[in-house]
Structure formats: structure tokens, C-alpha cells
C-alpha distance (Angstrom), angle and dihedral (degrees) to the residues before:
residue distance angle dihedral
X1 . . .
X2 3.69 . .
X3 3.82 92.8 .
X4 4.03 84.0 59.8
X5 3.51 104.3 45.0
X6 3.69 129.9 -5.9
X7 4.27 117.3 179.6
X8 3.53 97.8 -146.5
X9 4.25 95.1 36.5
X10 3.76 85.3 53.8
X11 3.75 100.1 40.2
X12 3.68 83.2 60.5
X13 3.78 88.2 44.8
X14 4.15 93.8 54.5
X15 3.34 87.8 44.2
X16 4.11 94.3 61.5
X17 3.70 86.4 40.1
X18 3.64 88.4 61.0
X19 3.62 104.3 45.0
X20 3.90 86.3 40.3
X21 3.75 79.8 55.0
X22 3.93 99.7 53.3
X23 3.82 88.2 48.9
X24 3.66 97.0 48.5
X25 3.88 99.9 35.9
X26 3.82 112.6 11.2
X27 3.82 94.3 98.6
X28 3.85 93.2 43.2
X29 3.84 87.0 46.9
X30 4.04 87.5 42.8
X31 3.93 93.7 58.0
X32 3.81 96.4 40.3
X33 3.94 86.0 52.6
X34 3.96 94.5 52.0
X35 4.06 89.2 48.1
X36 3.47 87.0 112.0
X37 4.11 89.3 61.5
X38 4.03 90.6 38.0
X39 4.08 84.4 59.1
X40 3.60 98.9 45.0
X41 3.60 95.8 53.9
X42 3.98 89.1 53.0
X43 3.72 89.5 49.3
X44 4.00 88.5 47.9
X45 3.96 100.3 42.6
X46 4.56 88.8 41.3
X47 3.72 82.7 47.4
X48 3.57 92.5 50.9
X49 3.32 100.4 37.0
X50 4.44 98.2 46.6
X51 3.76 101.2 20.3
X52 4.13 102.3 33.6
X53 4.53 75.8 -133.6
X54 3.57 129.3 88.4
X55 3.98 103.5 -131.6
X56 3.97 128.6 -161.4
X57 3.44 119.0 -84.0
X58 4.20 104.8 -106.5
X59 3.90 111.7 -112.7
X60 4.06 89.4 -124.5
X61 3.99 89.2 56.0
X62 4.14 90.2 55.2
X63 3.90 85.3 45.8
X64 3.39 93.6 41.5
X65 4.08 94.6 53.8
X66 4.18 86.1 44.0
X67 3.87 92.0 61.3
X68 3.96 93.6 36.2
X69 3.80 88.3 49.4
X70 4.04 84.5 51.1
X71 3.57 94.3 47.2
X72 4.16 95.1 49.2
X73 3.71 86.7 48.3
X74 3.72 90.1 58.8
X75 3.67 105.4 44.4
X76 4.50 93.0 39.3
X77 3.43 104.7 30.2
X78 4.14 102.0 66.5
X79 4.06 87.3 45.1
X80 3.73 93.0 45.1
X81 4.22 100.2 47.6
X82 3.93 91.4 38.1
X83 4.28 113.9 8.6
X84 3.73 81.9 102.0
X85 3.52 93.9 73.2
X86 3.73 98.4 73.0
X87 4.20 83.7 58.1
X88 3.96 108.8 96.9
X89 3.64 93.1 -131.1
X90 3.72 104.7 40.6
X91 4.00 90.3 36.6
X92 3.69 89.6 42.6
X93 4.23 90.8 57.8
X94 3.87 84.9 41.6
X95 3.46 86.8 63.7
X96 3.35 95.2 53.1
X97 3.46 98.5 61.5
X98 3.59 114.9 112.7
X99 4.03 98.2 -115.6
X100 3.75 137.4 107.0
X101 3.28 116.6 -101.1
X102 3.78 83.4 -126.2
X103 4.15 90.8 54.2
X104 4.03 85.4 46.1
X105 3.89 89.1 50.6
X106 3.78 96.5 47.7
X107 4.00 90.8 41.4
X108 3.47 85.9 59.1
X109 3.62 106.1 44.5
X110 4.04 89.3 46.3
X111 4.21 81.0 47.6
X112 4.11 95.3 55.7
X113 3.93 95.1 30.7
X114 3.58 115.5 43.8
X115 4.04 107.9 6.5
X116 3.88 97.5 37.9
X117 4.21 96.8 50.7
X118 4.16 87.4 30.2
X119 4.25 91.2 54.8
X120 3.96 89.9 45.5
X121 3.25 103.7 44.0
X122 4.28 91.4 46.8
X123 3.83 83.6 50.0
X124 3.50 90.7 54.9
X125 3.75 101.7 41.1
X126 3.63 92.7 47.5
X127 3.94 86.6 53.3
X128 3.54 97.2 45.5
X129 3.65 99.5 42.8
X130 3.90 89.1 51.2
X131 3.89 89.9 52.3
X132 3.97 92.2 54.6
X133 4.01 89.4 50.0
X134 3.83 104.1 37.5
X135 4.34 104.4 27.9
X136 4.06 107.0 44.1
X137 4.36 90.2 -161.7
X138 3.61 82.4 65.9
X139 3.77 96.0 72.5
X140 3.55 125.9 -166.7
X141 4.10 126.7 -5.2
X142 4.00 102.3 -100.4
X143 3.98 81.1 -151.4
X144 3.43 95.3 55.8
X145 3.90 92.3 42.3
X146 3.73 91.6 49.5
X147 3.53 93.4 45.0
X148 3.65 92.7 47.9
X149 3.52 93.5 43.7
X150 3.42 90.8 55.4
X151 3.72 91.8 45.5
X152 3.96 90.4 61.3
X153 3.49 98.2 48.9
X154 4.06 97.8 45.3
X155 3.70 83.1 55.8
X156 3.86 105.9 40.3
X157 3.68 111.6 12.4
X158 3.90 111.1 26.2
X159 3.59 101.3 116.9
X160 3.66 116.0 99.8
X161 3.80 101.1 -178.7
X162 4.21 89.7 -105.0
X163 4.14 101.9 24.6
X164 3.35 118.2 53.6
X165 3.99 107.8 -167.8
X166 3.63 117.9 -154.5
X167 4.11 122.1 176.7
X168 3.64 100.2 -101.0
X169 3.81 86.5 56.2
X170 3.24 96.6 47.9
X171 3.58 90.7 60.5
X172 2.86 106.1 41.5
X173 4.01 95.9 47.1
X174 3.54 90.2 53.7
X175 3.92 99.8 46.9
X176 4.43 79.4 48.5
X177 4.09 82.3 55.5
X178 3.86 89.4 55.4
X179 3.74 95.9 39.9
X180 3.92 83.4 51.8
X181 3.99 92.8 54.1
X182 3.61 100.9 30.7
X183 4.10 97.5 54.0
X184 3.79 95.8 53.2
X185 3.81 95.3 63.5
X186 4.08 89.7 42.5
X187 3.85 89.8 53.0
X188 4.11 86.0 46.0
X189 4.04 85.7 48.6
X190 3.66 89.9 57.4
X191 3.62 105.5 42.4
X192 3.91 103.0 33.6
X193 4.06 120.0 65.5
X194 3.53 102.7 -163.9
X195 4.25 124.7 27.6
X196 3.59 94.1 21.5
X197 3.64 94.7 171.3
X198 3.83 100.9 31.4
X199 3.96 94.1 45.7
X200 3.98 87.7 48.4
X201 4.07 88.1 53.1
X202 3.74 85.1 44.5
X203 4.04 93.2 60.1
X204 3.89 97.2 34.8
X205 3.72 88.8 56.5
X206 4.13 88.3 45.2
X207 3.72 89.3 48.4
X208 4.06 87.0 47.0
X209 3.67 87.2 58.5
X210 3.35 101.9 45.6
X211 3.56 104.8 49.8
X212 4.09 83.4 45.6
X213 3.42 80.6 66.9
X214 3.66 105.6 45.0
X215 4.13 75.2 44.1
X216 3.66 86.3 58.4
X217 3.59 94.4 46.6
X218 3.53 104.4 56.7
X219 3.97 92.1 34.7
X220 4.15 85.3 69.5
X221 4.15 93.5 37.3
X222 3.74 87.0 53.2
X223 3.68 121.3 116.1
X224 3.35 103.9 -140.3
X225 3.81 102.7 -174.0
X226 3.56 94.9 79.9
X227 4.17 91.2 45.4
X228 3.70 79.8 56.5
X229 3.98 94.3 54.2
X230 3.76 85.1 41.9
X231 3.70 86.7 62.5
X232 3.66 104.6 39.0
X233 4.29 80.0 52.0
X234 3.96 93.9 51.0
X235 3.81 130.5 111.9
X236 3.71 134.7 -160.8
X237 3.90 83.5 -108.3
X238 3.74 97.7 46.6
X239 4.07 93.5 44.0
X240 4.06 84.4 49.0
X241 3.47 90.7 51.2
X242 3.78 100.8 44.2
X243 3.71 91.6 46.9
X244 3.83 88.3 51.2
X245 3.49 91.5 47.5
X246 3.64 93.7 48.8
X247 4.05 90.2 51.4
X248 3.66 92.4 51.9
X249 3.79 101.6 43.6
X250 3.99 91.9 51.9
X251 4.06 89.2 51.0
X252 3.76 84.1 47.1
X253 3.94 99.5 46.6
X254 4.04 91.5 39.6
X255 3.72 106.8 42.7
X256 3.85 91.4 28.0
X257 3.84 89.4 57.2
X258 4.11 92.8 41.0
X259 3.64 91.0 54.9
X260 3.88 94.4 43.9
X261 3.90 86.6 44.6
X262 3.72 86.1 55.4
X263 3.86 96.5 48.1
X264 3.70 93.1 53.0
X265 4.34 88.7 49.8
X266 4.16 84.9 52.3
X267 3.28 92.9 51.6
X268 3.81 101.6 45.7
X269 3.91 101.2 41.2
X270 3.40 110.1 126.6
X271 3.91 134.7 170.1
């Protein structure tokens, strides 16, 4: 067992994957988190410039920089913490680090999804929430609206005939969404050498296609007499359930295969 997984040897092991994480990513992470700052003095030197006024930064331009941020995050952050490993130098010392590959493998997935999209999105609260306090053309916190937003409708408007959102899914369903966009592009980092990003893009929009066409293809084989009986048969309950069960089993088949996809690559890279 202790040449799987070891507390201590992999304590040690998350704890160079962190530091190795600051050095690599901590000013990338630093500017995505001040964003909100980076806009507002745009908005303020435009204003000044075309208008002679400083105007309010829009709500949809704060929202707009939250889900960009998100989205850069995704796409840079897997190549910049572990691209390096496809290098024969820098993959070579990797490999020389005394870990298991399953310790490695679990550093890295509790790396991309929980300290990677946690850091960001405290840098970016912190800086937003500042803004709406200290700099009155800032306007309102888009964290605090979202949150609040969401807040209101969990508690008086969350039921959607067959999904019935609650908080804890809610959270959980969107930190599966990020764990579903963020683990493509570090299984690309891993296995591609050159284009990480833009050959990962590449194969998620070839995989889009095809299963649109497998989609396709049993759409038109379908009997859809007994779909119809199925219908005629279903219950709020049952529709709630199948929907829920539907949900659950893609996040299960999806990030469960990622992750198991990205086991397999630790364990096999060789230089």
C-alpha cells in the first residue's frame, strides 16, 4: 500500500506542487484576479478621454470579465502548472520525484480542480468587492450580486416543475461544470508537445461532431412509439428523477473518464 499512496510522502508531494504552482502561475493568477481593476481603469481613462465623465462600469461588463477570467483559467492554467512534463528535461526530473504516480495524479487533479478555480475566484472577489466599497464608478460587486441573486432564487423561485435546485446542488453542479472544462485541456497538456491548448480545442470540437453524429444516428433509428408510452406513463416524480439521474450519470461518465484518462497518461509518461 505504501508504494500507492503514502500521507506523509504525498503531503510533501502537494506541497511541491503548490509552491511549483505559485512560481509557475501566481502572476498569471495575480492579473486575472485584479481584472476587475484592469477594467475600471479602461472604463475611467475611455470615459475621460470621449465623454470628459467617468461613467459606471455596466453590470454585463463585470459579468462578462468573471466568465472570461473562468474561461482563461481553463484553457492556460493545466498547460502552465504541468505542460512541462511532456519536455525531456523537466519531465525527466518530474520523474524523479519520489511520488506514486497515483499521489502525482491525485496532486494534480486536487491542483486544477479545487485550488486553481478556489485561488482565482478569491483573487477576484477580494478585488471586486474592494472596488464596490472604495471606487463608487465601479458600481455594485458582480460577486455579491450573483451570489445574492442566487440566494433569492434558491429560496423563492427554485422549482422548475422537473428540477428542483437546492444550494448544495448548485455547488456542487457548477464546480462538476468546471471540473468538466478544466480536465480536458490538462489531459491535452500532458499528451500533446506543441499547441497544447489549440490541439485540445481541435479534438473537443472533433469529438463534438462525432457524437452529433452518432446523436443523429440513433435519433432517426429510434422507435418512438414506446418514448411516447413512456411519456403518457410519466409523473412529476419520475420525470424529476430521470432528469436527475440523467444530470448525474453524464458528470459521472465525463469527469470520471477525464480523470481516469489522466491517471493512465501519469502513469505512462516516459522520456
Amino acid at each position: 500500500m505504501n508504494n500507492v499512496f503514502d500521507i506523509k510522502r504525498f503531503g510533501r508531494y502537494l506541497a511541491y506542487d503548490l509552491n511549483n504552482a505559485r512560481n509557475t502561475f501566481g502572476v498569471s493568477a495575480l492579473t486575472i484576479g485584479l481584472l476587475p481593476l484592469i477594467v475600471l481603469f479602461f472604463n475611467t481613462l475611455f470615459g475621460l478621454v470621449f465623454t470628459g465623465s467617468v461613467p459606471e462600469v455596466a453590470a454585463p461588463v463585470k459579468m462578462m470579465i468573471l466568465v472570461f477570467a473562468f474561461i482563461i483559467v481553463a484553457i492556460s492554467g493545466p498547460v502552465k502548472l504541468y505542460g512541462h512534463l511532456t519536455e525531456r528535461r523537466s519531465g525527466s526530473d518530474w520523474l524523479m520525484i519520489p511520488a506514486s504516480s497515483f499521489e502525482k495524479f491525485l496532486s494534480m487533479a486536487i491542483m486544477l480542480c479545487i485550488v486553481l478555480p478556489i485561488a482565482v475566484l478569491g483573487l477576484f472577489s477580494i478585488c471586486d468587492l474592494l472596488l464596490s466599497w472604495i471606487v463608487p464608478v465601479y458600481g455594485d460587486s458582480v460577486v455579491r450580486q450573483i451570489g445574492g441573486g442566487l440566494s433569492q432564487f434558491l429560496t423563492n423561485g427554485n422549482d422548475l416543475g422537473i428540477v428542483f435546485l437546492t444550494p448544495g446542488g448548485t455547488i456542487a453542479g457548477t464546480w462538476m461544470s468546471w471540473c468538466m472544462c478544466v480536465l480536458p485541456f490538462a489531459l491535452g497538456a500532458i499528451i500533446f508537445n506543441k499547441g497544447k491548448a489549440a490541439k485540445t480545442i481541435l479534438c473537443l470540437i472533433g469529438l463534438n461532431m462525432l457524437l452529433s453524429l452518432i446523436a443523429a444516428i440513433v435519433f432517426k433509428s429510434f422507435d418512438f412509439s414506446n418514448f411516447e408510452t413512456f411519456l403518457e406513463n410519466l409523473t412529476a416524480e419520475k420525470a424529476s428523477f430521470w432528469v436527475n439521474f440523467l444530470i448525474n450519470a453524464i458528470y459521472l461518465i465525463v469527469i470520471g473518464g477525464l480523470l481516469t484518462a489522466l491517471y493512465f497518461r501519469v502513469r505512462t509518461i516516459k522520456h
